[in-house]
N, C-alpha and C positions, 0 to 999 in steps of 0.2 A: 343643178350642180352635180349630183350623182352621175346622169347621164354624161355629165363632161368630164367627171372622173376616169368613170369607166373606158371611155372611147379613146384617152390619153393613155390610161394603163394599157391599154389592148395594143395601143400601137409603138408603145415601150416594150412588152413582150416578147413582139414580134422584133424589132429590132434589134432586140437583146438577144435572142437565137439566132439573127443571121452572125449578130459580130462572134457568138460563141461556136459557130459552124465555122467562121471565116480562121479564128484561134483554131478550133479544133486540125483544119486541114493543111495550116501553115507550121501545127506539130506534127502531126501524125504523117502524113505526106510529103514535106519536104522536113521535118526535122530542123526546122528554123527556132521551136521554142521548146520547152522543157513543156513533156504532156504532164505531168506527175504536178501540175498546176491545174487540173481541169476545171474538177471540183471545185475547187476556192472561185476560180475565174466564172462560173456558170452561177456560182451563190451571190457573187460579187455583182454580175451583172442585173439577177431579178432583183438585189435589191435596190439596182441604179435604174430600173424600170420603176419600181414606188415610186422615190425621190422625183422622178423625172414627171409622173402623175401630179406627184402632189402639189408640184412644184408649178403646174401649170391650172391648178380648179382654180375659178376665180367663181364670185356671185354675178349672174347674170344680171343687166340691168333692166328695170323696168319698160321702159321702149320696146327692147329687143322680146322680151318675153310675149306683150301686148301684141305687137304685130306675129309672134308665132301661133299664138292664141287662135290671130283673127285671123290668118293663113288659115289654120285647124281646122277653126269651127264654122269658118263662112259669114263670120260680122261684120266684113265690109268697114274693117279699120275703126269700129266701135271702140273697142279695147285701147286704140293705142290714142284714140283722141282723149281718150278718159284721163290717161296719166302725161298729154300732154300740158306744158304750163298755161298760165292766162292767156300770157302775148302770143301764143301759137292759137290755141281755141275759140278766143275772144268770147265775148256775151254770152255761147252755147254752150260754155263749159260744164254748168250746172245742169243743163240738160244731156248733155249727153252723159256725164257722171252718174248720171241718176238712171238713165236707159240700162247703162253699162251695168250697175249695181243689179238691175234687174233681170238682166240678163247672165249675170254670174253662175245663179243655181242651176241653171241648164247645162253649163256646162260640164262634161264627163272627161277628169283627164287621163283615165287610161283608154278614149277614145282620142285626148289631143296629142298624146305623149305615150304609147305603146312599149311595155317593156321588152323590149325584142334583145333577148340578151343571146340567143343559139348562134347568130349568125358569128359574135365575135367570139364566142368559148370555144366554137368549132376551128375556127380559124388561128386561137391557141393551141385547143390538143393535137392540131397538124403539125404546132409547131414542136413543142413539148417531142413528138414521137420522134420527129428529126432529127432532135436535141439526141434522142435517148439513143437512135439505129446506130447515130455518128459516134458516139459513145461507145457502144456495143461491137460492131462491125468495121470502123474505119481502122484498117492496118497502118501497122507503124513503119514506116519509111527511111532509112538515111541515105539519100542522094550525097549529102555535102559530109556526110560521118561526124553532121554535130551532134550526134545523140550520141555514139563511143567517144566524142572526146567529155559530154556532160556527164556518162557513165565511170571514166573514165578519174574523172573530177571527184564523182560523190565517194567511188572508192577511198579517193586517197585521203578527203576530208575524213571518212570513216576511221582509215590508219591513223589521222592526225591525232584524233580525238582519245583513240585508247592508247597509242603512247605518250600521248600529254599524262593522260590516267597515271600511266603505270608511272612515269615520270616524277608525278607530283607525290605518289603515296611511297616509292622508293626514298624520295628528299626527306619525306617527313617521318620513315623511319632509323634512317640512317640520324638523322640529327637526333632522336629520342634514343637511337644505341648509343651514341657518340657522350650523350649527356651522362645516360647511366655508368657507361665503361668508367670515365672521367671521376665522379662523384664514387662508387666503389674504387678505384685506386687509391684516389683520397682520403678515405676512412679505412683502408686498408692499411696504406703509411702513416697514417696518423696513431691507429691502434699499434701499430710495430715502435713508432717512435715513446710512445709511452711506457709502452713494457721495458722497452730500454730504461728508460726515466726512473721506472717503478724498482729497479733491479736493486735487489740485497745481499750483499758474502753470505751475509748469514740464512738467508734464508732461497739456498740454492736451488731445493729441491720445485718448492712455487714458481722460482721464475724459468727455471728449466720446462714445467709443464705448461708455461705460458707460451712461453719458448716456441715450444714442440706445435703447439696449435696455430700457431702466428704460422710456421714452417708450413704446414700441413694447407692454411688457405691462400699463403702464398703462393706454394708449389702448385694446385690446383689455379688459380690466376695464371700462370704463370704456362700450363700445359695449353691450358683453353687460347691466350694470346700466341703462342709458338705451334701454333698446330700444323698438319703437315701440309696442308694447303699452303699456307701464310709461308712455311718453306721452301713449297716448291715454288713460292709466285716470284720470285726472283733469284731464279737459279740459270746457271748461262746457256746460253744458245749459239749455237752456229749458223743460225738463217740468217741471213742480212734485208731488208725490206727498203723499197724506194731508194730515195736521198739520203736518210738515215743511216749514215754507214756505222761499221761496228763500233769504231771509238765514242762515237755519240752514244751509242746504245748504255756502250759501258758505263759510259759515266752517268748518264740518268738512272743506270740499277745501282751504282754505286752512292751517287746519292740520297734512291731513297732508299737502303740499307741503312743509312746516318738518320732516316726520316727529314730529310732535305729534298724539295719539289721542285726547287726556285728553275733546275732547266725545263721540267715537264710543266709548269706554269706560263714562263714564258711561251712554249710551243703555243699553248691552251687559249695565253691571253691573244695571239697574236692572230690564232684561228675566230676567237670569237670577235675582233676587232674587223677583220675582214668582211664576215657573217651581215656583220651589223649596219658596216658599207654598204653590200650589197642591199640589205634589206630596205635604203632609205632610196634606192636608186632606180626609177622607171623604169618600163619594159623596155628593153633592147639589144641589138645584137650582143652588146661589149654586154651589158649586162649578161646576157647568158654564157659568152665565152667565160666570164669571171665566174661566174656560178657553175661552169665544167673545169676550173682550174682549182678552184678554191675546196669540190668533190676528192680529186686528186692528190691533195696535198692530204683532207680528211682521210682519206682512204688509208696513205700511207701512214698516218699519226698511229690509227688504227691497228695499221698489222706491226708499228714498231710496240703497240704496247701492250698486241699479243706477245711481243714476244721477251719484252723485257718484264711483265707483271705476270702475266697469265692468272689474271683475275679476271671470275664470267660478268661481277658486275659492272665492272668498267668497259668490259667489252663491249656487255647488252647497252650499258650507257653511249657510247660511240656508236653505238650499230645503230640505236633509235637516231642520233646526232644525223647520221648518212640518210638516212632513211628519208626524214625529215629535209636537205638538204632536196635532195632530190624531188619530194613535195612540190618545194621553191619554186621549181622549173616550171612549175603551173603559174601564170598571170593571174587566175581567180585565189589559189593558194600561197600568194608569195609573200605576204606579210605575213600571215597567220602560220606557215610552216617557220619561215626564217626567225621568228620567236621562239618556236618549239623547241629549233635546232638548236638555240642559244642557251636555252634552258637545260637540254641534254647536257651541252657541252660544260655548264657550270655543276651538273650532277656527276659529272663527270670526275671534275676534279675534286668534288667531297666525297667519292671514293673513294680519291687517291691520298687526298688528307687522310681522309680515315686508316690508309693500309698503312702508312708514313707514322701515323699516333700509337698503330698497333707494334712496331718497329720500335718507336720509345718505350712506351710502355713493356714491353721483353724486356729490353735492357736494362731498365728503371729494378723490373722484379726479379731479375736473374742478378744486379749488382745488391739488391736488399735480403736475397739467399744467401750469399757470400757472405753479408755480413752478419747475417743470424747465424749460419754456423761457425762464424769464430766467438759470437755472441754466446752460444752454446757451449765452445769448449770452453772459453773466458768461463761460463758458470758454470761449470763443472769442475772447476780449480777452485771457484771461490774468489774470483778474481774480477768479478762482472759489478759495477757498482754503477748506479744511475746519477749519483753523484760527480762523475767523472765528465758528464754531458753536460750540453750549456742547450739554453734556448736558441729554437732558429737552425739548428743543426740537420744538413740534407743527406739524404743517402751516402754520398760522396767521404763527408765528413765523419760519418760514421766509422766506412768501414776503412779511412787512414785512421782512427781514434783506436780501432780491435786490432788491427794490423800492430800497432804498435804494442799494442798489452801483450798481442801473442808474440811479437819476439821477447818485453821481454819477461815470458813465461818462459818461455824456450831457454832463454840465457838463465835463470832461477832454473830450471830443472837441469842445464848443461854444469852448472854450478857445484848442483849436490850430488851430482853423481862422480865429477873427475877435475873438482877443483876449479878454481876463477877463472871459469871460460876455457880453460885448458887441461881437462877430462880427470882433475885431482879433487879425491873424495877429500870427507873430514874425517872418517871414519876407519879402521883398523880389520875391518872386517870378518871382525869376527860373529860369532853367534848369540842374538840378543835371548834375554830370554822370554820368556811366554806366560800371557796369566791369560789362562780358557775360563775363567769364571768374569772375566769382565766381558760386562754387555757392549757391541759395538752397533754401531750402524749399517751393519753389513747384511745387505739384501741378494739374498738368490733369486738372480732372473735369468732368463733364456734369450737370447737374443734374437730379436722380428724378423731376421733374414737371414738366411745360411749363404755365407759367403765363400763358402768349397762347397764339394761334390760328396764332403766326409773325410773320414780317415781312415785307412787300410790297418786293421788292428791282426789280418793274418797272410800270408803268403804262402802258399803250397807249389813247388815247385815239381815238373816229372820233365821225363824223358820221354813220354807218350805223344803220340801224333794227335792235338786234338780235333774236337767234328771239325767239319765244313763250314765256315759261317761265324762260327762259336764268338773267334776273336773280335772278328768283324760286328759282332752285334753290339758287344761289351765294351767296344771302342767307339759306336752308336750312343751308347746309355752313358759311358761317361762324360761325352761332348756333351748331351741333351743336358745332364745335370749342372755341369759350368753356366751353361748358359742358362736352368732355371735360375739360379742360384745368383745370377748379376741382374736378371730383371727382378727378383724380390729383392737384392740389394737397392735396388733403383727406387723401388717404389718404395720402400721404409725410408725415403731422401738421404737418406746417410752419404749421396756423394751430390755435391753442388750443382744445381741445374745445368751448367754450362759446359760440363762433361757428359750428359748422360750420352747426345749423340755420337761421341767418337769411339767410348766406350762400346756403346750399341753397335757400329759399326766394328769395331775389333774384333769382338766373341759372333758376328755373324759370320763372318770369315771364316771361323775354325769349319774344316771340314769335315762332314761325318761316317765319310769314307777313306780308308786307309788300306 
């Protein structure tokens, strides 16, 4: 049985290194199979040598052994009459059974059965070395250039894989930003709608310093969502891209200006409904003409939304979309890229939700400033009472509720000063009098931002020529001062968010040369 092992595996071996010579030079040589399989293939095949051994030991039967016996040892078929049955033997079977038994201990079986085991291990390490030279020394071939187009393949799987990466960890940030942004707006208007709620005549001073804090994290929101990125990402252009002509342009920036997508959605859904056609659709000509028409259209989506957003993540989202797209064009990557692309393309537009919610949310905080500073001056009259608010009340409602108290503050103070609306006092105008021993309320403060430059408390005039320069410097110093003096204005909020850029742009104008 060993012996038949052996002579089974030895000619399993050997044929297992010609088929892994025959793989080898149908890689290496003609470039018909991927060699970066070698290994596996060569491990693969000694273990299909075992199997193929084991598969074939059987136990020898008694006959066959007796007569190699008596081949062996020269007993003239003693052996094999021994273990033949009755009706072969007849009446001598007991005697030659008994010869046979007698004859047993003479025999030597590493004289009937010699372990000659060199002749096949030699006949493996020949092959084994062949295995190893072809390995070693056989160059790599491409007649047919299937090895750059398989090169060519692993690359692009390669790309697949790290913008799938970066794909899935941008979705899953951008949804964790989107939740936070959301959730602080939320508790940010909810803490403003309360302090309204909370608000006392009587006790102006608390709700002013509530006030002033509520201004302070709103203004901060409110810089962070308006930053000059988020500015510039929709500001006009004169390029014109593809089909997309300008009127289209305008109206998808004008749209999401309002944070309205519904035309860039459309474009979005209609590219990925195409995508998705193709990706269900066999290899074939029309197939690839639609998959170079369908690049074309992405292309141009692309540079219209360079140039109506000019935001880099949407860009890079579009750009991995093409990329990907292109992938396609592969028969071994056309399913697996055409997902990717789909995927981009859906990342795509939760960028652009997200620029569209950053768009509301400005407005949302720039209209809840407005109302905190009439909020403000309302409490600084005494005038500001949370009684006046109902439950349910939105931004909106607010600041038509302040709107109205402050005209009519305005009309109460047009009143006492020049009569029913029509500038008549009540008073005679004469001189009241004065008691300086009563305590008042009256606090000396300084005010957070100098809003001039100063004030000229001397003038020296001459008739002298003065230096060179002189005036020019001091017409320098006092433009600089204007304009420090409106950015500390700006930052103390004391002027409504929704002004500061026109403002900012006014005093940049001044020139500082005259």
């Amino acid at each position: 049985m060993l012996a038949s092992f052996g002579r089974w595996l030895r000619w399993g071996l050997l044929g297992a290194a010609v088929l892994f010579i025959a793989y080898l030079a149908s890689a290496r040589l003609l470039g018909l199979m991927p060699d970066r399989f070698a290994n596996p293939v060569l491990a693969g095949l000694g273990a299909a040598a075992l199997v193929f051994a084991l598969l074939f030991i059987r136990r020898p039967a008694e006959q066959r052994v007796a007569r190699f016996v008596d081949a062996q040892a020269g007993t003239k078929d003693l052996f094999l009459s021994a273990v033949l049955n009755a009706d072969g033997a007849g009446a001598f079977l007991p005697v030659v059974q008994s010869a046979a038994e007698q004859r047993a201990p003479e025999i030597h079986l590493a004289k009937v059965m010699p372990f000659r085991w060199r002749p096949g291990m030699l006949q493996i390490l020949i092959a084994c070395a062949l295995v190893a030279a072809a390995l070693r020394w056989v160059p790599q071939l491409d007649p047919f250039r299937k090895v750059e187009q398989r090169q060519k393949t692993t690359q692009q799987q390669q790309k697949l894989q790290e913008t799938r990466k970066l794909t899935a960890l941008r979705a899953e940030a951008l949804t964790e930003e989107a939740q936070k942004q959301a959730e602080k707006m939320q508790q940010a208007l909810a803490r403003l709608d309360k302090t309204f709620k909370d608000a006392k005549p009587k006790e102006k001073d608390e709700t002013l310093k509530q006030l002033g804090d509520e201004q302070r994290e709103l203004g901060e929101m409110w810089r962070k969502t308006n930053n000059d990125q988020l500015k510039q990402a929709l500001d006009k252009s004169a390029q014109s891209f593809g089909q997309m002509n300008a009127k289209e342009r305008n109206e998808f920036r004008e749209q999401l200006k309002k944070g309205d997508l519904s035309g860039i959605q459309k474009e979005l859904g209609e590219l990925r409904k195409e995508l998705s056609k193709l990706a269900a659709m066999p290899d074939s000509a029309e197939k690839r003409a639609q998959q170079e028409q369908l690049a074309h259209k992405l292309s141009q989506f692309a540079e219209a939304m360079k140039d109506i957003v000019k935001n880099q993540n949407v860009d890079e989202a579009l750009s991995r979309a093409m990329a990907q797209l292109d992938a396609a064009k592969l028969s071994e990557l056309a399913q697996e890229a055409s997902e990717d692309a789909m995927k981009s393309l859906d990342l795509s537009k939760q960028e652009l939700e997200q620029l569209a919610q950053a768009m509301k949310d400005g407005k949302s905080l720039e209209e809840a400033l407005k109302s905190l500073q009439m909020a403000k001056q309302l409490a600084a009259a005494g005038k500001l009472s949370g009684a006046d608010g109902k439950d349910g009340m939105s931004a909106e409602d607010y600041a038509k509720l302040f709107a109205e108290k402050m005209a009519e503050l305005t009309l109460q103070e047009g009143d006492g000063q020049g009569g029913p609306g029509k500038g008549g006092g009540t008073g005679d105008g004469s001189k009241r009098p004065e008691d300086d021993s009563v305590k008042t309320g009256f606090k000396s403060e300084k005010s957070p931002a100098m809003l001039t430059d100063g004030k000229m408390l001397l003038e020296w005039k001459t008739k002298e020529v003065g230096e060179t320069g002189e005036r020019a410097a001091q017409f320098r110093e006092a433009v600089r001062g204007v304009k420090q003096g409106v950015s500390e204005a700006l930052q103390a909020e004391q002027v409504p968010p929704g002004y500061h850029e026109a403002i900012k742009k006014y005093f940049d104008t001044l020139p500082e040369k005259k």
